[in-house]
C-alpha positions in Angstrom: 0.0 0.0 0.0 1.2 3.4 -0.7 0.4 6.7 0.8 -0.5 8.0 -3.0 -3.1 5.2 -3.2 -6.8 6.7 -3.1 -8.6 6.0 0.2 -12.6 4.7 0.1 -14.6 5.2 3.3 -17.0 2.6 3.0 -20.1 4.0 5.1 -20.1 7.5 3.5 -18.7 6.3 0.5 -16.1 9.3 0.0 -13.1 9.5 -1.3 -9.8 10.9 -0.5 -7.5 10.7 -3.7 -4.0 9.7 -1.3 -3.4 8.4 2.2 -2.5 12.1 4.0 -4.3 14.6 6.2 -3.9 18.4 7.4 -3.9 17.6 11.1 -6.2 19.5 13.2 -3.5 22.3 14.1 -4.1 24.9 16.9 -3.4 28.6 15.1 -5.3 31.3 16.9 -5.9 32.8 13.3 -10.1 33.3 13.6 -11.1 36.5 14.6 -11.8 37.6 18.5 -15.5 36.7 17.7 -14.6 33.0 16.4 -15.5 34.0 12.7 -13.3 32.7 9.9 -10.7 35.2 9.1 -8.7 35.1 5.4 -5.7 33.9 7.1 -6.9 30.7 8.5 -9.3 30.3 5.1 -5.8 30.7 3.0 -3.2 28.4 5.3 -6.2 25.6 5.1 -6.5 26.3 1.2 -2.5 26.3 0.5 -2.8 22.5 2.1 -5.3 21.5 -0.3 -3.6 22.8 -2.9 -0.7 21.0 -1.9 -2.5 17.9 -2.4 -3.5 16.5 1.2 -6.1 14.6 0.8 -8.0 15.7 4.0 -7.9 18.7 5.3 -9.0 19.3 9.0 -9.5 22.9 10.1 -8.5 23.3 14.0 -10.7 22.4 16.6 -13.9 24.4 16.2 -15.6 25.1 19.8 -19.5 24.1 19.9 -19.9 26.2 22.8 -18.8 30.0 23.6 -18.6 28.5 27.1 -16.4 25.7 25.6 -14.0 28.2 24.2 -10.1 27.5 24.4 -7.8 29.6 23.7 -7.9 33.2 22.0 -8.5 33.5 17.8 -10.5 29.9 18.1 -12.7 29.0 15.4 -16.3 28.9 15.8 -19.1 26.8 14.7 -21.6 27.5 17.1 -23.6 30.3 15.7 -25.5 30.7 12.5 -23.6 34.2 11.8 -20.8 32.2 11.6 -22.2 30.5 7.8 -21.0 32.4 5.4 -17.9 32.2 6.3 -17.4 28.7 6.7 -19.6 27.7 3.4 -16.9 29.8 1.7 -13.9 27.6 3.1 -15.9 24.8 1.9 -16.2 25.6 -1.3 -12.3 26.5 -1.6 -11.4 23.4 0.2 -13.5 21.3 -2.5 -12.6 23.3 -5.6 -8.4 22.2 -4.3 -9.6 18.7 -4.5 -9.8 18.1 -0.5 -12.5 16.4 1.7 -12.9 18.5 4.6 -13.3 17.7 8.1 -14.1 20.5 10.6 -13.2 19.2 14.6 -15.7 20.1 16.8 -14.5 20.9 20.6 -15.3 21.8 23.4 -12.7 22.8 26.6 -14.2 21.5 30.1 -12.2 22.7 32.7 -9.4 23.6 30.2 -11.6 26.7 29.2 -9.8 29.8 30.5 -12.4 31.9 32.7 -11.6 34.9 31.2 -12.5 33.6 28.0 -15.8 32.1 29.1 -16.6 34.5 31.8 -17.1 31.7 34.5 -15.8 28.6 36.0 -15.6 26.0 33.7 -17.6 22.6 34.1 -16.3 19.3 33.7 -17.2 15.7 35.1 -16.1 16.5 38.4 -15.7 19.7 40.8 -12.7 21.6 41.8 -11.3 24.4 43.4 -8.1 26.4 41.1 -5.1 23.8 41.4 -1.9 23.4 39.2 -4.0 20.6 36.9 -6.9 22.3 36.8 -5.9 26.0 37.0 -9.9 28.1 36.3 -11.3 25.6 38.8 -14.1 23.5 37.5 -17.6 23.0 38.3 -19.4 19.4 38.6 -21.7 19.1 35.2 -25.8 18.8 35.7 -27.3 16.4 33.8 -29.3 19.5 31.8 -25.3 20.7 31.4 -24.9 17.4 30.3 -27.7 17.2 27.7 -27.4 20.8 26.6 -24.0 20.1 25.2 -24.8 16.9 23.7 -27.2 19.0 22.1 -24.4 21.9 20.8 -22.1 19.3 19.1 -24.9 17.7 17.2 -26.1 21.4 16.2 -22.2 22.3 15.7 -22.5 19.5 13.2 -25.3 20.1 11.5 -24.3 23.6 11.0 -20.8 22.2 9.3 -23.1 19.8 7.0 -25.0 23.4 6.0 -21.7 25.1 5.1 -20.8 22.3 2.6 -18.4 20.3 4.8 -17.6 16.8 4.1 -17.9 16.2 8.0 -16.9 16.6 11.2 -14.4 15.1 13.4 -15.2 14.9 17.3 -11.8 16.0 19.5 -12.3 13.2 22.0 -8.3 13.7 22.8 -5.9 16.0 24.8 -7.8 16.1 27.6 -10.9 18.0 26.9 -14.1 17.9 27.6 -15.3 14.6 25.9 -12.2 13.0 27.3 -12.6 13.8 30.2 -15.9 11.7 30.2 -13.8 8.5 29.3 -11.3 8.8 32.3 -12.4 7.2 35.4 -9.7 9.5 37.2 -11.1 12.4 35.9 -15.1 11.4 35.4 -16.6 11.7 39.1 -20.3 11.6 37.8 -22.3 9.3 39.8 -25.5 9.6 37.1 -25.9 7.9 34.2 -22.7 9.6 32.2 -20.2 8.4 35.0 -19.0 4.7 36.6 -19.2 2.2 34.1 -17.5 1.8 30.4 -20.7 2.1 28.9 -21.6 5.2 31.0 -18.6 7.1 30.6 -18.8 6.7 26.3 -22.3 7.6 26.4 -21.9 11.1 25.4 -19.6 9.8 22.7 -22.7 7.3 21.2 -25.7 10.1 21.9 -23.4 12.9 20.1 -22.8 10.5 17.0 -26.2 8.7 17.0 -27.8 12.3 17.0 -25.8 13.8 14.3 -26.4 10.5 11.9 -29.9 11.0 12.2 -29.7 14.8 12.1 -27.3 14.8 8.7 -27.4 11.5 7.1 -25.6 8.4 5.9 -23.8 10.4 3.5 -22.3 12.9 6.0 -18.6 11.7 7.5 -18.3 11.8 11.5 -14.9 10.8 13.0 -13.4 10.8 16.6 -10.2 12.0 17.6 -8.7 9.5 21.1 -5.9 9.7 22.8 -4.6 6.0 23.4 -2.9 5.7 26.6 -3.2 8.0 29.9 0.5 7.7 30.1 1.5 11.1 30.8 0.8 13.2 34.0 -2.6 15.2 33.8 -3.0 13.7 30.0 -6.7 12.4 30.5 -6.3 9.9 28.8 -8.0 6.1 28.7 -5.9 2.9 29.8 -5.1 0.8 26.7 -7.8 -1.7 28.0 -10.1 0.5 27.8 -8.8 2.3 24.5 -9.5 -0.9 22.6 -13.0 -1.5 23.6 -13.4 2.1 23.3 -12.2 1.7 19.2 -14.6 -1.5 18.9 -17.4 0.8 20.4 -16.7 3.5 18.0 -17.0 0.9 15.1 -20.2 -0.7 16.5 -21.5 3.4 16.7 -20.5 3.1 12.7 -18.0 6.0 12.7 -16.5 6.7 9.1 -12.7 6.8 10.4 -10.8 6.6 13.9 -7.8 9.3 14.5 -5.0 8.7 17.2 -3.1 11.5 18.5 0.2 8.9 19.7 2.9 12.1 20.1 5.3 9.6 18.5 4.1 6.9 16.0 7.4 5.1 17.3 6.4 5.2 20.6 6.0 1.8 22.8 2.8 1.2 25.1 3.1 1.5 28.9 1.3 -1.8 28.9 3.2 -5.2 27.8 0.3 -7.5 27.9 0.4 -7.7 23.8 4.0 -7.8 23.3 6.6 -5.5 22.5 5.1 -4.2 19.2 4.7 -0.4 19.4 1.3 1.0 20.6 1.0 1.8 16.8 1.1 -2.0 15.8 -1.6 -3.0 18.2 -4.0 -0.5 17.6 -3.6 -1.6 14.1 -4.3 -5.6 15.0 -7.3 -3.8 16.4 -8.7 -1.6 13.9 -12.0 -2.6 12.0 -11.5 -3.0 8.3 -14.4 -1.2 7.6 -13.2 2.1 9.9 -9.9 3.4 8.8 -7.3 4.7 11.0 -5.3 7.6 10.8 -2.4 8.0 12.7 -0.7 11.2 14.0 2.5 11.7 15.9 6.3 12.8 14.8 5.9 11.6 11.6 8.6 14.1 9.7 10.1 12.1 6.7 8.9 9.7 3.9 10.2 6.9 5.1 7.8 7.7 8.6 4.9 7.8 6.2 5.9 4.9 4.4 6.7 2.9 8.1 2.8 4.1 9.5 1.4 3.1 6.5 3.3 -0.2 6.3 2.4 -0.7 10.2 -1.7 -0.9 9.0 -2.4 2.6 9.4 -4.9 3.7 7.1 -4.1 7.7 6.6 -1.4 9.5 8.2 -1.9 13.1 10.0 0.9 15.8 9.3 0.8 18.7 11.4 4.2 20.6 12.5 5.8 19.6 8.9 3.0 20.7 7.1 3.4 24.7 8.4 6.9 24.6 5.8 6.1 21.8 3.3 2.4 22.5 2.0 2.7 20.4 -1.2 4.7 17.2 0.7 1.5 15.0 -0.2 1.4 16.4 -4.2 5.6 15.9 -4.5 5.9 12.5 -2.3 8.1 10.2 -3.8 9.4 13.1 -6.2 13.1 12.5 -6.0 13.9 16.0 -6.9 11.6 16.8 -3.6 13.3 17.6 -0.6 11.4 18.3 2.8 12.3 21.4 4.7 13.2 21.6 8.4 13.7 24.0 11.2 15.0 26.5 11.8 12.9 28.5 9.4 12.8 32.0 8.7 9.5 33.6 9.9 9.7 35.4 5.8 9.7 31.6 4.5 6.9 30.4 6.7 4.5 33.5 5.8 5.3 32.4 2.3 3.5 29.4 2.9 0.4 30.8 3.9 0.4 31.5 7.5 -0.5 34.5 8.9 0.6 36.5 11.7 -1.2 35.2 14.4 -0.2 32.2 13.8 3.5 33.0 13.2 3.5 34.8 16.8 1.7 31.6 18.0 4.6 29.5 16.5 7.6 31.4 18.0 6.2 29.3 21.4 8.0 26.4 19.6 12.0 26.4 21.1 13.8 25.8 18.0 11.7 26.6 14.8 12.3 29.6 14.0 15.8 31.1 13.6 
């Protein structure tokens, strides 16, 4: 298999014409409001062009309360439409499915931002892990945001969207449902496995009925809570958590692994990386796409080879838009950092997302 080869999805019956997707990249380039500025609209068009075969815009909150960080795109609002049916339209015309991710914070919403204490699956005062404090969600809290994805969703179909993709990773809100650390519901959303995906199954099961067979949903997990404050699930768990997701007849699984090369904390299936076992574990009929450090044809060609479906590019595609149209070009070469801020804006990005960027120790010179 090869990462030029065209990819069916077999329950919405698209298409993507090679194996590679625009990650969903933080880049605080909307506008204060949440509406789509021209600089986010142009960095996600450059990628089409560039030939990736999905592009994912950032996370999109559902909720102004779910907000997460300054310049954040938004999808909960009607007046947001025009916009984003315009970024459709460019995003098709390049040749690109596109996936918007839907999001919402939890307790990682910054109170200034929200103009409250955030809510989440359990209660807490300001600590180091949990730094606005959080607030213990009511079951209308519950219900009403159920109710904002599946709008958010339904609002993306409108625009012209291919579909959405849930952001049930990182440690926000929808992960922190899945954690039993983190999850200290007592209702009918916390305790058991099956009580702690059910906002997973009612979010999907509402926007199939509410958009339609034809209309691609996909979910975003973090594999392993392996890492301190990660809210993550235990691999256990992860895998009945991807064979739930295929019985709930998702169009395509993403996992955000940091490092594709990475092995699992567990060793109860070997010494295969956590890669390899998710991919013993995947459904044929729900393909995988894999994200994590992967920087260099042969890491395509290596995820690929390990059973991975599609691969995610996210820090390589700010300076190599057309990687996917010039892979296996030999007269190709990919660029690395440090980069020039002058080269980078030449690709598309725009300030706000350059300033976001010089965060990163090392890429720019």
């Amino acid at each position: 298999m090869s990462a030029n080869e065209s990819l069916s999805f077999p329950l919405s019956l698209k298409r993507s014409h090679n194996r590679f997707v625009l990650a969903p990249m933080t880049n605080t380039q909307s506008l204060e409001s949440g509406e789509l500025s021209e600089d986010e609209a142009a960095w996600l068009e450059r990628r089409a062009q560039g030939g990736f075969g999905i592009v994912m815009t950032c996370a999109a909150r559902v909720s102004a309360f779910g907000q997460g960080w300054p310049g954040q795109l938004a999808v909960d609002r009607d007046e947001f439409l025009p916009g984003l049916t315009r970024l459709a339209e460019r995003l098709s015309a390049a040749g690109a499915l596109s996936i918007v991710q839907i999001h919402h914070g939890g307790f990682r919403s910054p109170t200034d931002l929200i103009g409250g204490v955030p809510y989440s699956t359990f209660s807490s005062e300001p600590t180091k892990s949990v730094p606005y404090g959080a607030r213990q969600m009511s079951e209308h809290d519950i219900e009403a945001v159920t109710q904002d994805f599946i709008e958010a969703a339904v609002r993306v179909k409108k625009a012209g969207f291919d579909g959405v993709e849930l952001h049930g990773a990182h440690g926000y809100l929808l992960a922190q449902f899945l954690d039993p650390s983190v999850n200290q519901l007592t209702n009918r959303w916390g305790g058991s496995f099956q009580n702690r995906t059910r906002i997973f199954r009612d979010v999907i099961t509402g926007i199939r009925a509410a958009c339609g067979q034809s209309f691609m949903i996909g979910v975003r997990f973090s594999p392993e809570d392996n890492q301190p404050d990660s809210n993550g699930a235990h691999l256990a768990e992860t895998l009945d958590f991807m064979n739930l997701m295929h019985q709930c007849s998702v169009d395509f699984l993403h996992v955000s692994l940091w490092d594709w090369r990475k092995s699992p904390v567990s060793k109860v299936h070997g010494d295969g990386t956590l890669l390899d076992i998710l991919c013993c574990y995947k459904s044929p009929t729900c393909p995988l796409i894999a994200a994590g450090k992967i920087a260099e044809n042969a890491d395509v060609d290596a995820v690929i080879n390990a059973g991975a479906d599609m691969v995610a590019i996210g820090k390589m595609a700010i300076a190599n838009p057309d990687w996917p149209r010039r892979f296996g070009d030999s007269s190709f070469h990919l660029k690395y950092p440090p980069y020039s801020e002058s080269y980078v804006k030449e690709q598309s990005v725009g300030e706000s997302f350059v300033t976001y960027l010089r965060r990163w120790e090392g890429f720019f010179e």
